[in-house]
PDBQT receptor file of N, H, CA, C and O in Angstrom, charges set to zero:
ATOM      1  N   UNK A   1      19.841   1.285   7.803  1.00  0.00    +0.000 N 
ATOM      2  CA  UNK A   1      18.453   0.951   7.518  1.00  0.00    +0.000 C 
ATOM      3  C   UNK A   1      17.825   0.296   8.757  1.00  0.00    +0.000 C 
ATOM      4  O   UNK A   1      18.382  -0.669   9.282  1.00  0.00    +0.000 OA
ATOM      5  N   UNK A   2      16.624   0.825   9.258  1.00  0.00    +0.000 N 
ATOM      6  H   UNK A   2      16.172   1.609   8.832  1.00  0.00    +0.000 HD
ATOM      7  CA  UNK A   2      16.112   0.309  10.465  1.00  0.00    +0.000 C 
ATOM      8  C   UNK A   2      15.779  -1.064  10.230  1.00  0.00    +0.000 C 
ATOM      9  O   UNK A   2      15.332  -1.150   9.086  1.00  0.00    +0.000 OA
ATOM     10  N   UNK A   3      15.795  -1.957  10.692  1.00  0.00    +0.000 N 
ATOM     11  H   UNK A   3      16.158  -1.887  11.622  1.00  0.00    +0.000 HD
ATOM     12  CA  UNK A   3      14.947  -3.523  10.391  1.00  0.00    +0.000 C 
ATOM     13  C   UNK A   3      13.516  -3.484  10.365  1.00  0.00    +0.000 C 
ATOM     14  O   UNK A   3      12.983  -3.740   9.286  1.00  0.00    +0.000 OA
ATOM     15  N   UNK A   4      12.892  -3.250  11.216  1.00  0.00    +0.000 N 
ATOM     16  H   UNK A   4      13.325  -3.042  12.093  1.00  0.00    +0.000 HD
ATOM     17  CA  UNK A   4      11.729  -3.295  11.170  1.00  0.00    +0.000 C 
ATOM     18  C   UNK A   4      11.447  -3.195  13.056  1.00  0.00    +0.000 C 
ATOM     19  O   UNK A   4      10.515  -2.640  13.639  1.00  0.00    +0.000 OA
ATOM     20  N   UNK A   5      12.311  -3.747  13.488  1.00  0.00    +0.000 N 
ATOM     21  H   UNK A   5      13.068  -4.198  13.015  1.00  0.00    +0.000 HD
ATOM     22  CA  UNK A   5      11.868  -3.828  15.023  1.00  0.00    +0.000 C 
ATOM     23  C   UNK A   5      11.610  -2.776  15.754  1.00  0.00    +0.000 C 
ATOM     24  O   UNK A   5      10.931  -3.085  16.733  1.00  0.00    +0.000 OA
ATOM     25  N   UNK A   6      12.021  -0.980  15.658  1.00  0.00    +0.000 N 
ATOM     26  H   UNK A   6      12.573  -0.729  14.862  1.00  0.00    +0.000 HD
ATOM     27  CA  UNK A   6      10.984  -0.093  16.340  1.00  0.00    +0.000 C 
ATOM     28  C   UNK A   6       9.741  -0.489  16.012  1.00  0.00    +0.000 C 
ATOM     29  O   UNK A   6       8.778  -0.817  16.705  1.00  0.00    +0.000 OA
ATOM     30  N   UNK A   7       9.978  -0.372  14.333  1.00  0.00    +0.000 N 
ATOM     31  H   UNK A   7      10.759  -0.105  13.769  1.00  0.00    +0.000 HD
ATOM     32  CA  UNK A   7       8.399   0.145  13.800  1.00  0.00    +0.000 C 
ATOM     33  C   UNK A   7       7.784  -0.802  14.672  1.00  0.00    +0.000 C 
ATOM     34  O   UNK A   7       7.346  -0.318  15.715  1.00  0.00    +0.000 OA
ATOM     35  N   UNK A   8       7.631  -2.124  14.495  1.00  0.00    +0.000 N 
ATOM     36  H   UNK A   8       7.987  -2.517  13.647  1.00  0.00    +0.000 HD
ATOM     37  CA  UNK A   8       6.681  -3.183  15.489  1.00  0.00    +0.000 C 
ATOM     38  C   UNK A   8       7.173  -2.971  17.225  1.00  0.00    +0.000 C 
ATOM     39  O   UNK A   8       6.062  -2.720  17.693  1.00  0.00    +0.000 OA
ATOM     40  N   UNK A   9       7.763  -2.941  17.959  1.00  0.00    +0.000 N 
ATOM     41  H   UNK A   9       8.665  -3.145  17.579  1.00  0.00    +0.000 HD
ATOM     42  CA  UNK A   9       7.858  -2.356  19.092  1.00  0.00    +0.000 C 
ATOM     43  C   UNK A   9       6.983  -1.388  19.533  1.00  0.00    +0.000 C 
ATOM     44  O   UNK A   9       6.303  -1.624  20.533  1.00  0.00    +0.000 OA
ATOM     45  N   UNK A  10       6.873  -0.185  18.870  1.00  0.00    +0.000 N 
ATOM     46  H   UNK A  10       7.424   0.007  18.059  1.00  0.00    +0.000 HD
ATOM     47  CA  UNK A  10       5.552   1.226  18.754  1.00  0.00    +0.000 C 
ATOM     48  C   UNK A  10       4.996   0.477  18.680  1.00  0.00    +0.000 C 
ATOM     49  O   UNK A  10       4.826  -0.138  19.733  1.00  0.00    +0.000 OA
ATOM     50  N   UNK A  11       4.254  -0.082  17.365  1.00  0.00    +0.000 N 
ATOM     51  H   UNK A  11       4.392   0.418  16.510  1.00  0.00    +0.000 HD
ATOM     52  CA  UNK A  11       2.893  -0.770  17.016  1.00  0.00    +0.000 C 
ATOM     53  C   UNK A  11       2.230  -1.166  17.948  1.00  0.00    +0.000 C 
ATOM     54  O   UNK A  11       1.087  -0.780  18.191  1.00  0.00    +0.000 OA
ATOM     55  N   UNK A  12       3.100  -2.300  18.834  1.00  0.00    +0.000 N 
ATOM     56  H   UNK A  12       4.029  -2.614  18.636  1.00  0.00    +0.000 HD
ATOM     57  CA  UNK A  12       2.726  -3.081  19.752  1.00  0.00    +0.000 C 
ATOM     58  C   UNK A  12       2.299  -2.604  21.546  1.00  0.00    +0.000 C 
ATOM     59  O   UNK A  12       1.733  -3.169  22.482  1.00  0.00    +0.000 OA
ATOM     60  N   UNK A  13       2.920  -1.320  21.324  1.00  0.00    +0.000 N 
ATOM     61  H   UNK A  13       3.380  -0.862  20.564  1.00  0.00    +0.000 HD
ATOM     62  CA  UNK A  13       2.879  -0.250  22.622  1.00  0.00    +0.000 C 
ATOM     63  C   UNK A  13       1.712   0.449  22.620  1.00  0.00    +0.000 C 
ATOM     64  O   UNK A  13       0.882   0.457  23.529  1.00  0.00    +0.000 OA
ATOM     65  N   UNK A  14       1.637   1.256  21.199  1.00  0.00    +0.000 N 
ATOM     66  H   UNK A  14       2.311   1.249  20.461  1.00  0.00    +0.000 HD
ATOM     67  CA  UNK A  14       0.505   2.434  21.370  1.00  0.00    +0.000 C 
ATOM     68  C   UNK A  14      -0.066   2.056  20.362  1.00  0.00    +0.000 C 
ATOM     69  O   UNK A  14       0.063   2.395  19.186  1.00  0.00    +0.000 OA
ATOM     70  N   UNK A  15      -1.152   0.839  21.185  1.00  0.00    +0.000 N 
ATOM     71  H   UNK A  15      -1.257   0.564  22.141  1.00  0.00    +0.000 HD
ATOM     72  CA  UNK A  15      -2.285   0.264  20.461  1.00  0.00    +0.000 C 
ATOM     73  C   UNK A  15      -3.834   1.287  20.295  1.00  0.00    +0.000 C 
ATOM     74  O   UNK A  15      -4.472   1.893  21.156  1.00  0.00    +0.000 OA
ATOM     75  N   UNK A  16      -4.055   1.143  18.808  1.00  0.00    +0.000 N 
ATOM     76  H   UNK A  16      -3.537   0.651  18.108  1.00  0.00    +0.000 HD
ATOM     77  CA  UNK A  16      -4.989   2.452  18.834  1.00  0.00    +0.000 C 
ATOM     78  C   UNK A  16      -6.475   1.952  19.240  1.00  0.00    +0.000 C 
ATOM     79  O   UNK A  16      -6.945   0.893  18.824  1.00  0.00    +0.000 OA
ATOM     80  N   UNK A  17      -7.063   2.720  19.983  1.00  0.00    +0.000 N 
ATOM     81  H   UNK A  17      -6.681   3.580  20.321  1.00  0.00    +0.000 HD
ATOM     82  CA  UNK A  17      -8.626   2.334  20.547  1.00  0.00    +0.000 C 
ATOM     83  C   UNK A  17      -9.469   2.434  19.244  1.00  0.00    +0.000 C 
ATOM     84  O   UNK A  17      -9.091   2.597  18.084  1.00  0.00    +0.000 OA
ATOM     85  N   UNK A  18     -10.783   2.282  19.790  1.00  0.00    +0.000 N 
ATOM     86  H   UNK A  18     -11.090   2.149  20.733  1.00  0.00    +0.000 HD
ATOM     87  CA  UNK A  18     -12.044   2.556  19.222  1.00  0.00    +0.000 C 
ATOM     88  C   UNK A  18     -11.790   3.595  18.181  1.00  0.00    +0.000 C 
ATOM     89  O   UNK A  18     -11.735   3.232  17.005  1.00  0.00    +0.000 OA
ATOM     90  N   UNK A  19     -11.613   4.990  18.530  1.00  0.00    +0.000 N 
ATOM     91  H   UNK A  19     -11.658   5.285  19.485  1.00  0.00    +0.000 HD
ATOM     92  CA  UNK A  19     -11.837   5.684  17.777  1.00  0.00    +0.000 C 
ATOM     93  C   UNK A  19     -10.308   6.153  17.119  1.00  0.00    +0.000 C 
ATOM     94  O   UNK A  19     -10.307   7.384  17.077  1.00  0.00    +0.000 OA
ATOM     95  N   UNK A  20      -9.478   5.799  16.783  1.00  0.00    +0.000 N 
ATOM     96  H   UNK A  20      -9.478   4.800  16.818  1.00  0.00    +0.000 HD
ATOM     97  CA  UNK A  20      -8.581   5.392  16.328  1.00  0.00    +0.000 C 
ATOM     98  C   UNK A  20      -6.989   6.157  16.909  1.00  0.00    +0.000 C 
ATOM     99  O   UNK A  20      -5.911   6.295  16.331  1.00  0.00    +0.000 OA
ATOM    100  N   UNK A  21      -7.491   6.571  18.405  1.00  0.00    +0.000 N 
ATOM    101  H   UNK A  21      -8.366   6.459  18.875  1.00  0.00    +0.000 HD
ATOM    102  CA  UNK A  21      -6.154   7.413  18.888  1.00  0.00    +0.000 C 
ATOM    103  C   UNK A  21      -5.871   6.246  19.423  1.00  0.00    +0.000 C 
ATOM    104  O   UNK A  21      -6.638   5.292  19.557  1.00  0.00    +0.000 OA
ATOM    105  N   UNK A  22      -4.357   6.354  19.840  1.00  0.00    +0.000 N 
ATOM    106  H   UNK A  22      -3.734   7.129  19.731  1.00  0.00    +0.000 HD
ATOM    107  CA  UNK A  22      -3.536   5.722  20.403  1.00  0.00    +0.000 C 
ATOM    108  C   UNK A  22      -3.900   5.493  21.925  1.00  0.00    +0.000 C 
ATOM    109  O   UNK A  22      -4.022   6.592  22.465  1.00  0.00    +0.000 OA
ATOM    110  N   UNK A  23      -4.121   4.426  22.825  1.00  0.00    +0.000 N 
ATOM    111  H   UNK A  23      -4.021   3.533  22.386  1.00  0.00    +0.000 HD
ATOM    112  CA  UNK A  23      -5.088   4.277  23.811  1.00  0.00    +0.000 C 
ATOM    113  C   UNK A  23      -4.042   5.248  25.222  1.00  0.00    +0.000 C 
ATOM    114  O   UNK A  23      -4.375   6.176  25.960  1.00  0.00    +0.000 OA
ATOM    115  N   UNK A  24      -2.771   4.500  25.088  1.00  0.00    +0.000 N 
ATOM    116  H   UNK A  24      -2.501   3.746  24.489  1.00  0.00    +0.000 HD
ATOM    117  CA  UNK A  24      -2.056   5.309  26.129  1.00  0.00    +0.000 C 
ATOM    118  C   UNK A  24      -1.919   6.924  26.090  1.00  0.00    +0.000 C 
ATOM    119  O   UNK A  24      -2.165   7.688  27.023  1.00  0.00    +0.000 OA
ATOM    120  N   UNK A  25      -1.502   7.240  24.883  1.00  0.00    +0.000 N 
ATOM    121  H   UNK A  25      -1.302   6.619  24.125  1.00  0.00    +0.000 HD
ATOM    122  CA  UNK A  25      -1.290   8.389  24.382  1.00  0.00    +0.000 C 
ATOM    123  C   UNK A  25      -2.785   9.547  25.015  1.00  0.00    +0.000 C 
ATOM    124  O   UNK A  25      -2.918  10.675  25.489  1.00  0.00    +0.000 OA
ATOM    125  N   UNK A  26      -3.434   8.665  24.725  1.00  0.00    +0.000 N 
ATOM    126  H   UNK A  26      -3.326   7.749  24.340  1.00  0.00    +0.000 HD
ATOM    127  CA  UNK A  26      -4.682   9.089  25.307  1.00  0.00    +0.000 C 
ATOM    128  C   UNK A  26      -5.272   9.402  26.686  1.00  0.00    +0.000 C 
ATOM    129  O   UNK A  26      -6.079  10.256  27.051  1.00  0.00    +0.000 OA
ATOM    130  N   UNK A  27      -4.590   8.407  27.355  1.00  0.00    +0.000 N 
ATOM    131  H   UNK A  27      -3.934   7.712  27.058  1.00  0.00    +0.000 HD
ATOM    132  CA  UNK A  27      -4.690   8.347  28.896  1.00  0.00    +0.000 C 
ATOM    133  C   UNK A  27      -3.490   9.143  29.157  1.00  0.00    +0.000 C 
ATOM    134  O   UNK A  27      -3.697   9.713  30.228  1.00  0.00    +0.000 OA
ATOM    135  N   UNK A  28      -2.629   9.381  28.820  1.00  0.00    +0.000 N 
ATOM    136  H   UNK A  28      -2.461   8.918  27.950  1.00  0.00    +0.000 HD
ATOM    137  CA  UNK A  28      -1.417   9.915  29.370  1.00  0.00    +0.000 C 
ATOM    138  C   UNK A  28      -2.080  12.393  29.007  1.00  0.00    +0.000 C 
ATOM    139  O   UNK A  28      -2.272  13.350  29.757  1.00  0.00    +0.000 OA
ATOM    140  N   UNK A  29      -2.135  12.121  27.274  1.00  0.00    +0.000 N 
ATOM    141  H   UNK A  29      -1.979  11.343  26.666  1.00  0.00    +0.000 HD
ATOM    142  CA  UNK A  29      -2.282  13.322  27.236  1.00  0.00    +0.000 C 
ATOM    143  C   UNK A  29      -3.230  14.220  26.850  1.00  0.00    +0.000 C 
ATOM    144  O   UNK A  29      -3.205  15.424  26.596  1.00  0.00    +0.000 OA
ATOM    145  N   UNK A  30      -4.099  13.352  26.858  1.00  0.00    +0.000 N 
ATOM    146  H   UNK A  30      -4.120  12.373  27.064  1.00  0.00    +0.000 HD
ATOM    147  CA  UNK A  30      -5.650  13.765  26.840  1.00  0.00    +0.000 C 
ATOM    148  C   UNK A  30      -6.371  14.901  27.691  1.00  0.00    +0.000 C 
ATOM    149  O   UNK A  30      -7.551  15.252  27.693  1.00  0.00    +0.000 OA
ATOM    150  N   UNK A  31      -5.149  15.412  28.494  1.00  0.00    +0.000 N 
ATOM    151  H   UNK A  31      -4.191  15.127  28.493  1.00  0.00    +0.000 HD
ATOM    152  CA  UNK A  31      -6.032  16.985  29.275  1.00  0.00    +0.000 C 
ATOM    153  C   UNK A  31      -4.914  18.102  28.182  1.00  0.00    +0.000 C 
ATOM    154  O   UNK A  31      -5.262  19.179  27.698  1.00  0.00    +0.000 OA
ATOM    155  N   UNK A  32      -4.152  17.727  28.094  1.00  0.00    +0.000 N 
ATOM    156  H   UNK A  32      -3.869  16.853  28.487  1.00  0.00    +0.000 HD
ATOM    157  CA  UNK A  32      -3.681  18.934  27.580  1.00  0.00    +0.000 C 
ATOM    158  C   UNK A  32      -3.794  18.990  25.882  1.00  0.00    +0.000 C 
ATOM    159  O   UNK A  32      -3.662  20.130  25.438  1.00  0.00    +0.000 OA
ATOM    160  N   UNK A  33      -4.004  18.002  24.943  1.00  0.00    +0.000 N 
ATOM    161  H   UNK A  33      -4.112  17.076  25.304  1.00  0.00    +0.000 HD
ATOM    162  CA  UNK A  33      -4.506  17.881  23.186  1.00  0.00    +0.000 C 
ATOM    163  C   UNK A  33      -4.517  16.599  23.422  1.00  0.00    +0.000 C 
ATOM    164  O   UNK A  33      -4.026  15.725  24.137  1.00  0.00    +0.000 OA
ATOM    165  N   UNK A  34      -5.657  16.902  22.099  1.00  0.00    +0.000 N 
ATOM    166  H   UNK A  34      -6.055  17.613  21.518  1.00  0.00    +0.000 HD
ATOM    167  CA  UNK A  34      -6.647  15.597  21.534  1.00  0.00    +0.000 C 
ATOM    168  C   UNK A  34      -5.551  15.417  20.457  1.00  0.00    +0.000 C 
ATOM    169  O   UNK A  34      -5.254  16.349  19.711  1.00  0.00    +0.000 OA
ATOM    170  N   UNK A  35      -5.142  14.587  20.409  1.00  0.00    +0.000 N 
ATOM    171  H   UNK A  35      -5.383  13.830  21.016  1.00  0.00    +0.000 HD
ATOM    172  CA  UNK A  35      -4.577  14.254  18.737  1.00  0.00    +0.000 C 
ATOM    173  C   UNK A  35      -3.835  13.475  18.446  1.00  0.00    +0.000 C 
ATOM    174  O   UNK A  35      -3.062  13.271  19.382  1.00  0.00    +0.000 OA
ATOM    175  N   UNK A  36      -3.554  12.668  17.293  1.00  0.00    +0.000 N 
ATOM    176  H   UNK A  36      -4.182  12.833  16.532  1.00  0.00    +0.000 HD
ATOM    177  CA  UNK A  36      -3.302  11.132  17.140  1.00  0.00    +0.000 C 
ATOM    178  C   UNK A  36      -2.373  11.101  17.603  1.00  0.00    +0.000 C 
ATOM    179  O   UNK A  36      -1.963  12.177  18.036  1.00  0.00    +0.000 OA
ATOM    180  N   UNK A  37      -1.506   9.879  17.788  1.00  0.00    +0.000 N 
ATOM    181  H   UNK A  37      -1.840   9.004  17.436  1.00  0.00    +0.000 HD
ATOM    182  CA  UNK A  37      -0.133   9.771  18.624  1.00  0.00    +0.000 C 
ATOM    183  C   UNK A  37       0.363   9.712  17.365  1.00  0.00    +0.000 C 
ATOM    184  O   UNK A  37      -0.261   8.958  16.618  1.00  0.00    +0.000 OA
ATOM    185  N   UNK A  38       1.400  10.341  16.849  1.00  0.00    +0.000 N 
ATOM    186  H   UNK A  38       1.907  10.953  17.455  1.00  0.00    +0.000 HD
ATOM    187  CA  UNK A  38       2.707  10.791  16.054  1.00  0.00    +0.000 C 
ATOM    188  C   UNK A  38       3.165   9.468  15.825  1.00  0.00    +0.000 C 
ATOM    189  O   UNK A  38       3.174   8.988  14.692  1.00  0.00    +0.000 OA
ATOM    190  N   UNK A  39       3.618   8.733  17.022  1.00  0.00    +0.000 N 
ATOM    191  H   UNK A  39       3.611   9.123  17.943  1.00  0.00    +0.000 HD
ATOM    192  CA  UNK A  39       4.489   7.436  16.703  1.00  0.00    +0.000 C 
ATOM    193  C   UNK A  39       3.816   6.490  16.086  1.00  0.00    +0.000 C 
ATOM    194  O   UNK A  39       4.462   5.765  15.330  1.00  0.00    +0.000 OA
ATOM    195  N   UNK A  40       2.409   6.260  16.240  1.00  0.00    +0.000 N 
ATOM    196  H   UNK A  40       1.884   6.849  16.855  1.00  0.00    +0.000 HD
ATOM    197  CA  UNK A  40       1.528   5.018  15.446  1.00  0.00    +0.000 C 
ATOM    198  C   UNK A  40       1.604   5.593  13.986  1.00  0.00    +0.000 C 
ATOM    199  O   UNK A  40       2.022   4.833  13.112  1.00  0.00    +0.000 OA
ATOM    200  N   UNK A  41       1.248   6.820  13.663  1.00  0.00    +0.000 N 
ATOM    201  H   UNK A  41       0.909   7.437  14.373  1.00  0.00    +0.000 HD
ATOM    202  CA  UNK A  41       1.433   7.187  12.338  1.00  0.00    +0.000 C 
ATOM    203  C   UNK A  41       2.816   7.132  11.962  1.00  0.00    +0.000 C 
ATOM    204  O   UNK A  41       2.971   6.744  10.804  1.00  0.00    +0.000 OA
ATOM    205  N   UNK A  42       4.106   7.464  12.728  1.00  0.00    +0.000 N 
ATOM    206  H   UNK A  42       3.980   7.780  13.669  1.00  0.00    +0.000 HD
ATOM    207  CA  UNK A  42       5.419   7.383  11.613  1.00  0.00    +0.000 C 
ATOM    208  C   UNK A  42       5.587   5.598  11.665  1.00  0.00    +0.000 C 
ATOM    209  O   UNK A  42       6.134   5.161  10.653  1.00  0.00    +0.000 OA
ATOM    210  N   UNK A  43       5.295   4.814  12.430  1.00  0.00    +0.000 N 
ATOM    211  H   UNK A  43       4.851   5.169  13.253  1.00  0.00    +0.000 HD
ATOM    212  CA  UNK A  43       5.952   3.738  12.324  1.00  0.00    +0.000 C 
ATOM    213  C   UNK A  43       4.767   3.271  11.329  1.00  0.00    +0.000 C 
ATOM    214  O   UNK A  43       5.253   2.767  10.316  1.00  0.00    +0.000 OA
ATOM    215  N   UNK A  44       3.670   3.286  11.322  1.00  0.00    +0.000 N 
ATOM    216  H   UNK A  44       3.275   3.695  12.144  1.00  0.00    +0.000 HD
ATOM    217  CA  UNK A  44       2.403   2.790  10.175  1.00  0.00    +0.000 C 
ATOM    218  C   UNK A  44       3.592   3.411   8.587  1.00  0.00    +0.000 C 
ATOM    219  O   UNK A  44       4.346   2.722   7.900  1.00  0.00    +0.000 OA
ATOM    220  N   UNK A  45       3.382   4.456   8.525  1.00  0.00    +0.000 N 
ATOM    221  H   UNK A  45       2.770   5.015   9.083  1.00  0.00    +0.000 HD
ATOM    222  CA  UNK A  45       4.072   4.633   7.632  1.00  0.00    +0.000 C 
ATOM    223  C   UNK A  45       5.280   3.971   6.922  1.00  0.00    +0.000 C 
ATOM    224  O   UNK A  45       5.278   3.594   5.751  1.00  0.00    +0.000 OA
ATOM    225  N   UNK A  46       6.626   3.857   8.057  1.00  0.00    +0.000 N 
ATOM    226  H   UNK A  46       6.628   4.164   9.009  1.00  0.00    +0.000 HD
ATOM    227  CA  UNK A  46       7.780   2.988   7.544  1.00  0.00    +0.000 C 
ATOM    228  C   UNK A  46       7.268   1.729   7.112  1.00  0.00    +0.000 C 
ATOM    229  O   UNK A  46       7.819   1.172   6.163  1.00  0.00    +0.000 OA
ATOM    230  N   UNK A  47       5.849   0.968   7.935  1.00  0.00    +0.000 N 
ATOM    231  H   UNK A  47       5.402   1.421   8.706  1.00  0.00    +0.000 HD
ATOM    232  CA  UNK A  47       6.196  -0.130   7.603  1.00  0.00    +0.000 C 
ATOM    233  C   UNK A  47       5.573  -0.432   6.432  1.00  0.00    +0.000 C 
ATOM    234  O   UNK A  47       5.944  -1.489   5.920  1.00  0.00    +0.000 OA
ATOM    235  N   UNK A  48       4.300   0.508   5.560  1.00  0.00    +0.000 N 
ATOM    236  H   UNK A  48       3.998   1.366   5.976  1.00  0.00    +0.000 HD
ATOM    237  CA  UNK A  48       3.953   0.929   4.558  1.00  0.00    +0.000 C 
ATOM    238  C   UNK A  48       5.169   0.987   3.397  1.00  0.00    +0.000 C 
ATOM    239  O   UNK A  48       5.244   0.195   2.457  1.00  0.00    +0.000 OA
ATOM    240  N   UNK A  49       5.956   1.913   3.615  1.00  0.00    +0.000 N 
ATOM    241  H   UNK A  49       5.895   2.556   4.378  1.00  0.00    +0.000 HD
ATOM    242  CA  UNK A  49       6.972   2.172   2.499  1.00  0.00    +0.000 C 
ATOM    243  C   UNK A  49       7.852   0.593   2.529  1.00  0.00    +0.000 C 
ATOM    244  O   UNK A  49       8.169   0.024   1.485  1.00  0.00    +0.000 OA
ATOM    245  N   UNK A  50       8.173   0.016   3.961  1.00  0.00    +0.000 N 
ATOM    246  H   UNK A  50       7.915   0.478   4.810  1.00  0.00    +0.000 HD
ATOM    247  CA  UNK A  50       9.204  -1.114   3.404  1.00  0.00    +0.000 C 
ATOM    248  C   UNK A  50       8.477  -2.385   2.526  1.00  0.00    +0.000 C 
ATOM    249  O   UNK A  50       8.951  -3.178   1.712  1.00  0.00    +0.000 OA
ATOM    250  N   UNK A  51       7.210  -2.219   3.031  1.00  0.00    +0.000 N 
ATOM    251  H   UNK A  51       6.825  -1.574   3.692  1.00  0.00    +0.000 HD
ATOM    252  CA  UNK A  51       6.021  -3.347   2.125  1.00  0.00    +0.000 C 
ATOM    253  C   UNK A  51       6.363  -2.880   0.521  1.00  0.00    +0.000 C 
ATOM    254  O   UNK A  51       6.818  -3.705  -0.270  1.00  0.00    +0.000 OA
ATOM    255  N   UNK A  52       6.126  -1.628   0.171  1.00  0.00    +0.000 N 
ATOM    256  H   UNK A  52       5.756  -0.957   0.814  1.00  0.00    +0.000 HD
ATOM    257  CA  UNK A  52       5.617  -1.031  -1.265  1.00  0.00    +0.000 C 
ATOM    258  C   UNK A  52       7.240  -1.161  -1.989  1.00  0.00    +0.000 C 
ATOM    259  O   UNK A  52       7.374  -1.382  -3.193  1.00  0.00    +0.000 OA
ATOM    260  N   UNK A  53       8.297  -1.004  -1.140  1.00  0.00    +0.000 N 
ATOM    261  H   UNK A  53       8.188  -0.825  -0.163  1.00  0.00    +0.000 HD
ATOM    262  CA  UNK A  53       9.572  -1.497  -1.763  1.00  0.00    +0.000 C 
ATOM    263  C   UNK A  53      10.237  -2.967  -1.475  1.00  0.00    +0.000 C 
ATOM    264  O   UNK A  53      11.382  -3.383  -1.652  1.00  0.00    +0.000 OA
ATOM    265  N   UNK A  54       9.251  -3.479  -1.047  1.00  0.00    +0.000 N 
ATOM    266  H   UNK A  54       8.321  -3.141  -0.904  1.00  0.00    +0.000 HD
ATOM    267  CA  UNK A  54      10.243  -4.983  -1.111  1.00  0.00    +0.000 C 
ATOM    268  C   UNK A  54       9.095  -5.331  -2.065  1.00  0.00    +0.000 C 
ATOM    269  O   UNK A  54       9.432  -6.440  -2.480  1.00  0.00    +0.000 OA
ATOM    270  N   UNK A  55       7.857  -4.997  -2.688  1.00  0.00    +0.000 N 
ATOM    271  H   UNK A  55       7.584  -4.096  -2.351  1.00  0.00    +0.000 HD
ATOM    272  CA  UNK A  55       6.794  -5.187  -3.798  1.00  0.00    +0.000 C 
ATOM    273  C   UNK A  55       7.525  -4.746  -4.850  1.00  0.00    +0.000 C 
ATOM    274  O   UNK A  55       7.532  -5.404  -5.891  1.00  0.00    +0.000 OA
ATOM    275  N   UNK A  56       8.175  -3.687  -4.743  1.00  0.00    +0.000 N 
ATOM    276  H   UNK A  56       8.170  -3.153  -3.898  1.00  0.00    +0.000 HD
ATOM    277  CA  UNK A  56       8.688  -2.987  -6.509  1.00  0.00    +0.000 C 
ATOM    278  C   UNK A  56       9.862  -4.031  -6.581  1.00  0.00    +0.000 C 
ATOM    279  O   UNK A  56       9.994  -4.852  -7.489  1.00  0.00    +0.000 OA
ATOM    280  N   UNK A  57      10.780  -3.871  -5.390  1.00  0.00    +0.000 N 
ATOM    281  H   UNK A  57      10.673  -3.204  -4.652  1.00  0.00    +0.000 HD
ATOM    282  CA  UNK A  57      12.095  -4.874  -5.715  1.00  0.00    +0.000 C 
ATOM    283  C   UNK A  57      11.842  -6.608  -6.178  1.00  0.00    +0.000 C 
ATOM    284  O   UNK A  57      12.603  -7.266  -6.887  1.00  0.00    +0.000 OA
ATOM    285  N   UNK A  58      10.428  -7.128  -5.485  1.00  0.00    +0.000 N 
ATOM    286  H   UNK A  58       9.810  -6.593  -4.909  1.00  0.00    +0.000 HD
ATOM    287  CA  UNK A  58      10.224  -8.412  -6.259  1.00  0.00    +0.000 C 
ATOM    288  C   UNK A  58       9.748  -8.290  -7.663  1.00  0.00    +0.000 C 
ATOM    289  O   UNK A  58       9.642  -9.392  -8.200  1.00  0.00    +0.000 OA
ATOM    290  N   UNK A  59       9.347  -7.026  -8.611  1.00  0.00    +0.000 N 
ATOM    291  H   UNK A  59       9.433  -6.130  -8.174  1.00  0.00    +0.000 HD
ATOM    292  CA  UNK A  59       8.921  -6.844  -9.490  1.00  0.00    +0.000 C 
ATOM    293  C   UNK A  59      10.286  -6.521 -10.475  1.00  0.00    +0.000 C 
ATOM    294  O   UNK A  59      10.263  -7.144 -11.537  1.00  0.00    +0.000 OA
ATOM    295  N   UNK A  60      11.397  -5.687 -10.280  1.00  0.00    +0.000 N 
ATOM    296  H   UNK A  60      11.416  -5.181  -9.417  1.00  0.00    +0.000 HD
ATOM    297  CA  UNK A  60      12.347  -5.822 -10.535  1.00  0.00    +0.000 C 
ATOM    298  C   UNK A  60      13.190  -7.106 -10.691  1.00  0.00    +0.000 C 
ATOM    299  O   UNK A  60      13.912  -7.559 -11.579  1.00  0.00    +0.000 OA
ATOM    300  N   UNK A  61      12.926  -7.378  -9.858  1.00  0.00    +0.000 N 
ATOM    301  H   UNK A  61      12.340  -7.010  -9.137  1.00  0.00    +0.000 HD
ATOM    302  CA  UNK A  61      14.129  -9.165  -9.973  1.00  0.00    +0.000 C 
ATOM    303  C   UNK A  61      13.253  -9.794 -11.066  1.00  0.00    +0.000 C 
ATOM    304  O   UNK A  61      13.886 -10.453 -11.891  1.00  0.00    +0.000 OA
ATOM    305  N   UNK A  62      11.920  -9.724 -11.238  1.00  0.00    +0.000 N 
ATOM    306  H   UNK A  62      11.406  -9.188 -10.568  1.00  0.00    +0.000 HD
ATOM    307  CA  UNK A  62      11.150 -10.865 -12.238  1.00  0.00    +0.000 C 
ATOM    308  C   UNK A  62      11.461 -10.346 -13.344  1.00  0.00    +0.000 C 
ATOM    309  O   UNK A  62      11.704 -11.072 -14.308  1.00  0.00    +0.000 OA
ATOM    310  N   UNK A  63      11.513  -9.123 -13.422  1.00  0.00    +0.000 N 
ATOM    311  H   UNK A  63      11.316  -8.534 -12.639  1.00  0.00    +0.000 HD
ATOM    312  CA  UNK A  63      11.980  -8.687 -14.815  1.00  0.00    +0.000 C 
ATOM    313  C   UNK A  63      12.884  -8.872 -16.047  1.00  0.00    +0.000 C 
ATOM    314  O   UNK A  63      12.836  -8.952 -17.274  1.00  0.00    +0.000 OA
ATOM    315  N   UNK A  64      13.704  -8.893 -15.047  1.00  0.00    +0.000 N 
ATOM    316  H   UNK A  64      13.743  -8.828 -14.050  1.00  0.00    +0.000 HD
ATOM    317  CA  UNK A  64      15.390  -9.301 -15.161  1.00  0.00    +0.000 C 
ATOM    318  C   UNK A  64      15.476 -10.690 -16.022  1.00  0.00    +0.000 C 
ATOM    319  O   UNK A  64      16.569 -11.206 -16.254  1.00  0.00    +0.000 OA
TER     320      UNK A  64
């Protein structure tokens, strides 16, 4: 199970601009496609899912 430290490592790298691409990603590949950087969206994501399951698992333990 990852900890959490890519996901925030990315986060903290490919900070998204104004219009919500990734700023390096942008400067780096912006002549050859326009399009969001991959890594801000998978690590947004993990850290989405580990939020929504450490929420169900505190809902579980109260149950109990």
């Amino acid at each position: 199970m990852v900890s959490g430290e890519l996901e925030r490592t990315i986060l903290t790298v490919h900070l998204r601009g104004h219009d919500g691409m990734c700023v390096g990603c942008l400067a780096w590949w912006s002549r050859l496609v326009l399009y969001p950087c991959w890594q801000v969206e998978w690590a947004t994501r993990r850290q989405a899912r580990a939020s929504v399951a450490r929420f169900l698992d505190s809902l579980s333990c109260a149950l109990e």
